[in-house]
N, C-alpha and C positions, 0 to 999 in steps of 0.2 A: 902477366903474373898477378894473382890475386894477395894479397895478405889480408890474415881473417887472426882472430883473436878468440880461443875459445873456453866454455864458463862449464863447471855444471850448475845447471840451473834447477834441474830437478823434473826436467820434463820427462814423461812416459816415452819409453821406446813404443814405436806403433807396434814391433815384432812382439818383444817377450813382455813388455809393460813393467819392466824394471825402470829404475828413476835413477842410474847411473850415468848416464847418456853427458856428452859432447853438444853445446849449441854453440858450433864457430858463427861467427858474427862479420860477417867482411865489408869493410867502409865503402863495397861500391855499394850497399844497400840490401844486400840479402843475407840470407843464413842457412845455414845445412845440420842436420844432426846427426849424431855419429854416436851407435852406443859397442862400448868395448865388451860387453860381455857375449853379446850375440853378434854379431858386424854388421848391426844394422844399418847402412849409410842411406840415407835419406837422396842422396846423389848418387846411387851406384846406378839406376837405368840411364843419366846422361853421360855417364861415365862407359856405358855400356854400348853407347849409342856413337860417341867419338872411337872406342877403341874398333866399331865394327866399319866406320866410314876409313878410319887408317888403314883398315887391316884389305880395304874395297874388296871385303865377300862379296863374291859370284853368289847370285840368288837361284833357285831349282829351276829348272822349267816346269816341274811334273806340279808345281805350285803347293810342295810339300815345307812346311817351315821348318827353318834349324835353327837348335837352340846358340843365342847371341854368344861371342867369345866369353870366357870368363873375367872377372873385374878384380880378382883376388890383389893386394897389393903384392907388391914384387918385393922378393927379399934379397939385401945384397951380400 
């Protein structure tokens, strides 16, 4: 489990280029950005990448690509 501490700092979302954005800060050494207006996460392909190794999707044979699970947060 990671714990991250997060600031707005005022950084550009890559997507909409708004300056509302999330920069968590986590003490193992790195950082992620997150912006609320558009959901940009800056983490969502490795997020996308764990949920597709859990989920162990069968790949095509026909060597036709499918699009990755979705990464939406889950609401409870």
């Amino acid at each position: 489990m990671y714990d991250a501490e997060g600031e707005h700092d005022g950084t550009a979302c890559p997507a909409c280029g708004r300056t509302g954005t999330i920069r968590w800060r986590f003490v193992e050494g790195f950082d992620e950005l997150e912006c609320p207006d558009c959901g940009y996460r800056s983490d969502d392909a490795d997020l996308t990448d764990l949920t597709r190794a859990a989920l162990d999707v069968l790949e095509r044979e026909d060597g036709e690509t499918t699009p990755p699970p979705r990464g939406d947060a889950l609401r409870a």
